[in-house]
C-alpha beads as a LAMMPS data file, in Angstrom:
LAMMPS data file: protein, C-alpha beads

66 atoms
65 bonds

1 atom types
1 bond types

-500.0 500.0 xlo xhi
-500.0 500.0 ylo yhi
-500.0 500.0 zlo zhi

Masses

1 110.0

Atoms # bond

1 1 1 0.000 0.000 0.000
2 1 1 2.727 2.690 0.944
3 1 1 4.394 2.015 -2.186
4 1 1 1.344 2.464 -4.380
5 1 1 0.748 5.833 -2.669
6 1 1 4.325 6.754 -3.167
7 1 1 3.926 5.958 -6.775
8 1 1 0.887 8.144 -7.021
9 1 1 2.652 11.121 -4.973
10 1 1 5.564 11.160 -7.600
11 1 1 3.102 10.539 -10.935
12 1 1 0.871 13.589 -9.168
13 1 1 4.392 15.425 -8.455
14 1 1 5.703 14.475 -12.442
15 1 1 2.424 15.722 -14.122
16 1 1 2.119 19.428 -12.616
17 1 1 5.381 19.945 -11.862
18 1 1 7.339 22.593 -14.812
19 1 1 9.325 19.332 -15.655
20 1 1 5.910 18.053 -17.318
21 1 1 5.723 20.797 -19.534
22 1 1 6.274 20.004 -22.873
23 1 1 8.621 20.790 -25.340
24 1 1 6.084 22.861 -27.296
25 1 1 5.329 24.840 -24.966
26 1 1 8.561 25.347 -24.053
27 1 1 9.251 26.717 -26.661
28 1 1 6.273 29.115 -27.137
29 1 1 6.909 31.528 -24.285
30 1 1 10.655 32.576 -25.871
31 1 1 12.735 34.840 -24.460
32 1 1 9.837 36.130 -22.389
33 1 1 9.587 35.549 -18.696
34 1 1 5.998 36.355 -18.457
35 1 1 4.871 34.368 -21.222
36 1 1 7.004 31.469 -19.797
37 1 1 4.429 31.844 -16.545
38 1 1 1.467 31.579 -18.651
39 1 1 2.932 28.620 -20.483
40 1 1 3.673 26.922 -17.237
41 1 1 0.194 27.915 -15.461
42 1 1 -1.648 26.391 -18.563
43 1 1 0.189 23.065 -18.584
44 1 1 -0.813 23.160 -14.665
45 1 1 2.969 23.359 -13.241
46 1 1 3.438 24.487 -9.968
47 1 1 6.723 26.189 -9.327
48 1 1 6.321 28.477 -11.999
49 1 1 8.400 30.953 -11.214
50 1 1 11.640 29.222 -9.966
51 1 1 11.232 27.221 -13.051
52 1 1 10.955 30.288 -15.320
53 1 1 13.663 32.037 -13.765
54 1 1 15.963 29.131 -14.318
55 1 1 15.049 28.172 -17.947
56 1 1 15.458 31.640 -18.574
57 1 1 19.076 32.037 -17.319
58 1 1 19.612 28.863 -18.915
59 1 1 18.939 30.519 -22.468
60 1 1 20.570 33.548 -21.265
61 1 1 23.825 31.886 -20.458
62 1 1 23.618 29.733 -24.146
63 1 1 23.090 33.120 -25.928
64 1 1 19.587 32.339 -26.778
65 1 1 17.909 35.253 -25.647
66 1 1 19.690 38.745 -24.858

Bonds

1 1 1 2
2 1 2 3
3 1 3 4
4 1 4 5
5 1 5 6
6 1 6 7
7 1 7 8
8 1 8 9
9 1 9 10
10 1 10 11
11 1 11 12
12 1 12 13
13 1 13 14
14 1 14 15
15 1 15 16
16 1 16 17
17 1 17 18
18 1 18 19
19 1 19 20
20 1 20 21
21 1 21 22
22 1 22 23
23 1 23 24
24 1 24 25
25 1 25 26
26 1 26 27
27 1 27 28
28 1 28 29
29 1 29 30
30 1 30 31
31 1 31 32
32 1 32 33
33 1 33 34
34 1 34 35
35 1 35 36
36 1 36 37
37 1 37 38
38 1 38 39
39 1 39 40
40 1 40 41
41 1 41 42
42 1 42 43
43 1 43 44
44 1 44 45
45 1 45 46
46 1 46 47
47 1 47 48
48 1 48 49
49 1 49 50
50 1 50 51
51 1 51 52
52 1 52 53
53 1 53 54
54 1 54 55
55 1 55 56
56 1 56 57
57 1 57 58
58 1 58 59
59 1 59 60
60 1 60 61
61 1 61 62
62 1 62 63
63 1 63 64
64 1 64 65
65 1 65 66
């Protein structure tokens, strides 16, 4: 039983988490913080914002976005 609800913590955790976003719309929001957010709300992520702020750097620091 505990490892059935463990299972369904993590699946739960997988599928709203930023990390189940997908690549699409990933790559919809840009170079744009905001729109990330909105991309991340509509997938139903939680953690939004550290998320955003991270993927964000990320592109900053491989010259994707300015």
């Amino acid at each position: 039983m505990l490892r059935i609800s463990a299972a369904i913590t993590i699946a739960s955790f997988v599928a709203f988490s930023p990390a189940g976003m997908s690549t699409a719309s990933a790559d919809t929001w840009g170079c744009s913080y905001e729109k990330c957010l909105q991309a991340c709300a509509k997938a139903g992520g939680k953690y939004c914002s550290a998320y955003c702020s991270k993927e964000l750097k990320d592109k900053q620091q491989a010259k994707t976005c300015k």
